[in-house]
N, C-alpha and C positions, 0 to 999 in steps of 0.2 A: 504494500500500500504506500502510494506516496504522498508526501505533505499536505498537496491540495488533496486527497482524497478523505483524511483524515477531517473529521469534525473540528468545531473549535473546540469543543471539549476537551478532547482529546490532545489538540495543540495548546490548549492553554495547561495541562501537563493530568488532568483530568478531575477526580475526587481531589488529591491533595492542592494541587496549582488553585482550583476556584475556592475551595476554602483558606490557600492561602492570600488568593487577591481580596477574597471578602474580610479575612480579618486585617489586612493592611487599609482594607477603604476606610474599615471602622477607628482603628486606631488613629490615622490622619485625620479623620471627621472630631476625636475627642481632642487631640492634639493641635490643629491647624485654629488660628482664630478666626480666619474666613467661615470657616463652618459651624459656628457656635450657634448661629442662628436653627442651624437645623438639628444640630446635637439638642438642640432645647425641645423638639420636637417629639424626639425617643425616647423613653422609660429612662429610669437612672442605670437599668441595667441593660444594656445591646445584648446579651447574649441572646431573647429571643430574635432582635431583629438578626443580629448575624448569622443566625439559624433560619428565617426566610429568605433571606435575600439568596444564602451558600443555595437552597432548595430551589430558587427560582431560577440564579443562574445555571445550573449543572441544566435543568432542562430546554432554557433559551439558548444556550450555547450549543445544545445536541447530544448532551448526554442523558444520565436517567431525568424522567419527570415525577422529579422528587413533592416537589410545590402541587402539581395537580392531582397526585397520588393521594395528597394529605388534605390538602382545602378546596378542590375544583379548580376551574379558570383561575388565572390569578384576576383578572377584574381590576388590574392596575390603577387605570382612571380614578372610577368610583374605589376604592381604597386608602386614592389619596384623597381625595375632597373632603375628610373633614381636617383639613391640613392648608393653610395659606401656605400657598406656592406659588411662587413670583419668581420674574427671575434672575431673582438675589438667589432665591435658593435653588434655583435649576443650576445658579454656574456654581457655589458652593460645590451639590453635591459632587458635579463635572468635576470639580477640581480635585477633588478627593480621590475620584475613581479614574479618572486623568493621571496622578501621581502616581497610586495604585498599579495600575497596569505599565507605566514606564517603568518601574521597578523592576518589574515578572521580567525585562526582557526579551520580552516576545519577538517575533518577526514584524519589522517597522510595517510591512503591511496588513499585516493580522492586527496589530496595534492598531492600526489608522482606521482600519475598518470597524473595528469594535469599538475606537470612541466614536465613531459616527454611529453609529448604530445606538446606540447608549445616548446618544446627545440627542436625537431626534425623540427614543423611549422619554429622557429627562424633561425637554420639552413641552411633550404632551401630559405632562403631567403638571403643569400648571394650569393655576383656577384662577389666577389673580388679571387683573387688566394691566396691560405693561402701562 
């Protein structure tokens, strides 16, 4: 099998890679003070969210569908709405999961693809009027 054949899952190095980009997104997110706004937004404890997001991405990327195995649809949209998101916090969280994945590595164009992909998902999930 070669690389383009390969999921992103699988390129992003699979179970271990996405849970180690989800706990790097989270730790930047408590860390960075661009993100405070949205860290205000999560429990005091991430460990659930870090626990849906690792679920959602392994199945958006192409691996198992962990997230729809447990809760249905993820239903993104409506999940975030009762959440002000504006995009103060679209580019926060960008910049988290931005950092995030330059870390991992990756192939500059597996990278580039997936922040696009992820900035468009980010996007739409704003409820606020710019």
């Amino acid at each position: 099998m070669t690389v383009m054949q390969m999921s992103h899952y699988e390129r992003l190095g699979g179970d271990q890679g996405v849970r180690r980009l989800v706990n790097r997104f989270y730790d930047l997110m408590e860390s960075r003070p661009e993100a405070q706004g949205i860290r205000k937004m999560h429990a005091e404890s991430l460990d659930g969210s870090r626990e849906k997001l690792y679920m959602f991405l392994s199945g958006w990327l192409g691996g198992p569908g962990l997230y729809i195995e447990k809760y249905g649809h993820p239903r993104l949209r409506a999940r975030h709405l009762p959440f002000a998101i504006g995009e103060a916090e679209r580019d926060a969280w960008m910049l988290c999961m931005s950092l995030a994945l330059d870390e991992m590595a990756l192939e500059p164009m597996l990278c580039d693809h997936l922040k696009q992909s992820l900035w468009k998902t980010a996007d739409h999930m704003r409820n606020l009027a710019p």
